[in-house]
N, C-alpha and C positions, 0 to 999 in steps of 0.2 A: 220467373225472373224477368223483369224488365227487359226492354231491346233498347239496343242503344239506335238514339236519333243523331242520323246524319249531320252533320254542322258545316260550315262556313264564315271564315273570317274575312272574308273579301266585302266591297261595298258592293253594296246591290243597284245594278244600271238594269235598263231597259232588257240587254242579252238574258242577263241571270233571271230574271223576272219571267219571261218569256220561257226562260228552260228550267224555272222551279213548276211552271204551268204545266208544260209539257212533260215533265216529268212523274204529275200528278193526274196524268189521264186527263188535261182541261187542256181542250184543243180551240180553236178559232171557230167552230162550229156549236161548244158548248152553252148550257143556257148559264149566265155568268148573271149575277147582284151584287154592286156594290150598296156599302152603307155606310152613313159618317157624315163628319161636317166638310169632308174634303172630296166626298163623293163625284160630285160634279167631274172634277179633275182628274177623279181614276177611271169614270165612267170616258172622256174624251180620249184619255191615254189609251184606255184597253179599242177605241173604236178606232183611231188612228194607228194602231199596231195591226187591225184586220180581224177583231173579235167582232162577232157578227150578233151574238143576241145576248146585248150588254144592256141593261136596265138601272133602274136606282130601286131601291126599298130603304122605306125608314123602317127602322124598328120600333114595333108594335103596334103601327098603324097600316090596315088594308088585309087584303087575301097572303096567305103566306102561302107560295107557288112550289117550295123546296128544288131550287136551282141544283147546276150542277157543283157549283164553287159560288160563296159568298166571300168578296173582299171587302174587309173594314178598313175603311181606306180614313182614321185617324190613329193614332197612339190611345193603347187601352192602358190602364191603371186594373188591379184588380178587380175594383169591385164593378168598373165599365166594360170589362170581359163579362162576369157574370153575369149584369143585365141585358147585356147581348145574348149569352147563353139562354137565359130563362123566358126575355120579349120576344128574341128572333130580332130577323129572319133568319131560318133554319133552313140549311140543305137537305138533299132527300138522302138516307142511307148512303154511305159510300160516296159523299158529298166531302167536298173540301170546302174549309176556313181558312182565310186566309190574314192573321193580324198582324200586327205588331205593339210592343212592350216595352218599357222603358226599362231597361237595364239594370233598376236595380230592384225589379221585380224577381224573384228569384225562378228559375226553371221550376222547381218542384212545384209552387205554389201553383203556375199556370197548370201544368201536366197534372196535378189534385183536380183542379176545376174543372178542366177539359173533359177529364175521366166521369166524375164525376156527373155531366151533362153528357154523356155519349161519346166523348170524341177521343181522338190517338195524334201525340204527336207524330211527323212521320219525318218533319223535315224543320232545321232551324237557321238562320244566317242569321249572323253576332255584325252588330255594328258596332260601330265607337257609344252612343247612345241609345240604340235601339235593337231590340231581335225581332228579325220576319221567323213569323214560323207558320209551318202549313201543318193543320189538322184534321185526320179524316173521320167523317162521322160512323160509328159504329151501331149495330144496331141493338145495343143494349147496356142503355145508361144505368151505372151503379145505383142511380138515386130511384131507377125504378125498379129497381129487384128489391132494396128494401121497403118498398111501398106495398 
């Protein structure tokens, strides 16, 4: 039976953000990657909040290091989740994702893929426009038991 994932209809500020992290075992000491075209800017926010080993990673280019938390720091569309999923950067086991989706993506569709490549929703906040959700990597993706 499915678990149900915690939700949130509130907008998401700096506090919430901070206490979706910390809620996710991803503390100011963690090894954090952001990825995206707006990277830069979640990279300076996460340093000026007091995260201390915050990086950039593009996907699919360089050493993939398996942080502790990857934030995709633009709006994915389907099929921009799954080439995230498939390129990386990928966290290590027990690693959180951190994206967001455009609203009229449906939940199932992400939580198929997510499953699909390893991962578990654990946590979502509903915007007006978009859903943050946090996903933890599990250590045994559907797609490779049928392999």
């Amino acid at each position: 039976m499915p678990q149900a994932v915690p939700t949130s209809h509130r907008p998401t500020g700096a506090a919430e953000l901070i206490e979706l992290f910390e809620a996710a075992d991803i503390r100011r000491s963690s090894l954090i990657r952001v990825t995206g075209p707006s990277g830069l800017s979640a990279l300076l926010w996460l340093c000026r909040h007091g995260f201390e080993q915050v990086g950039y990673q593009r996907a699919g280019f360089g050493p993939s290091e398996q942080p502790d938390a990857l934030l995709v720091a633009h709006t994915c569309d389907a099929a921009a989740l799954e080439h995230l999923l498939v390129a990386g950067p990928h966290v290590h086991d027990g690693g959180v994702l951190i994206f967001q989706c455009a609203v009229p993506i449906s939940a199932g569709l992400v939580a198929h893929l997510l499953e699909t490549y390893g991962y578990r929703v654990e946590r979502r906040l509903h915007g007006v426009r978009r859903d943050l959700s946090l996903a933890r990597r599990c250590s045994s993706p559907r797609m490779l038991k049928a392999a």
